[in-house]
C-alpha positions in Angstrom: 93.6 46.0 10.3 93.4 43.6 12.9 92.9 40.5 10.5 95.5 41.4 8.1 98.1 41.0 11.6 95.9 38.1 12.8 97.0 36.7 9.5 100.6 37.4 9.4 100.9 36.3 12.8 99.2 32.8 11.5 101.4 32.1 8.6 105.0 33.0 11.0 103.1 30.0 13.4 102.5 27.1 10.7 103.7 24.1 10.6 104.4 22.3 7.6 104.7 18.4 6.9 108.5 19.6 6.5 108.5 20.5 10.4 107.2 17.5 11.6 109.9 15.4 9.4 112.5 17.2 10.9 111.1 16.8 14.4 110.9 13.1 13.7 114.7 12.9 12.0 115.7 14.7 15.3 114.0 12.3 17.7 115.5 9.3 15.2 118.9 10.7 15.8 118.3 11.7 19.7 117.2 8.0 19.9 120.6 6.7 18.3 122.6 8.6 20.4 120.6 7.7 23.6 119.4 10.6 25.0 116.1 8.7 26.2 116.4 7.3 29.3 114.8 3.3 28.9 111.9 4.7 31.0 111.3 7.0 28.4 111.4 4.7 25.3 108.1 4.2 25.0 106.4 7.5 25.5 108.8 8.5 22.9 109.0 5.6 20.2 104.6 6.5 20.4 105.2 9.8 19.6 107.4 9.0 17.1 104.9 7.1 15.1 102.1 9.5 15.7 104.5 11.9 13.7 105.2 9.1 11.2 101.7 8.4 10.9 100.7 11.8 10.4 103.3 12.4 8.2 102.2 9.4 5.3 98.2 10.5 5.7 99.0 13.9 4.8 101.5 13.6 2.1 100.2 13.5 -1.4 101.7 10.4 -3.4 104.1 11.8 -5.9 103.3 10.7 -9.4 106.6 9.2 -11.2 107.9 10.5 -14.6 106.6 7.7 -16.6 103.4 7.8 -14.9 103.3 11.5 -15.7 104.4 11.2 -19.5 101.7 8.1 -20.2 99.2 11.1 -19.4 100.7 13.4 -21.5 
């Protein structure tokens, strides 16, 4: 019994590649609208690219259609 909640409680706590897009659209758009102090810029704009980073080595290319239908 106690995996099966040990489980459920895992999969309510993931994080997706989808998460850490949106936490990178949201410090984009925090960054446009200046909510960084200058100070801050760095620390922030590094984090930022970790996320970036992180985001492109664990994204699987997509195939485009004519690549797909030359297999076919």
């Amino acid at each position: 019994m106690s995996e099966e909640n040990n489980v459920e409680d895992t999969s309510l706590a993931g994080i997706g590649i989808a998460d850490i897009v949106l936490a990178c659209n949201i410090i984009d758009l925090a960054t446009q609208r200046g909510a960084f102090k200058a100070a801050e810029a760095a620390q922030v704009g590094a984090c930022f690219e970790k996320l970036v980073a992180f985001v492109k080595a664990n994204t699987p290319d997509e195939e485009t259609p004519a690549e797909t239908a030359a297999e076919v």
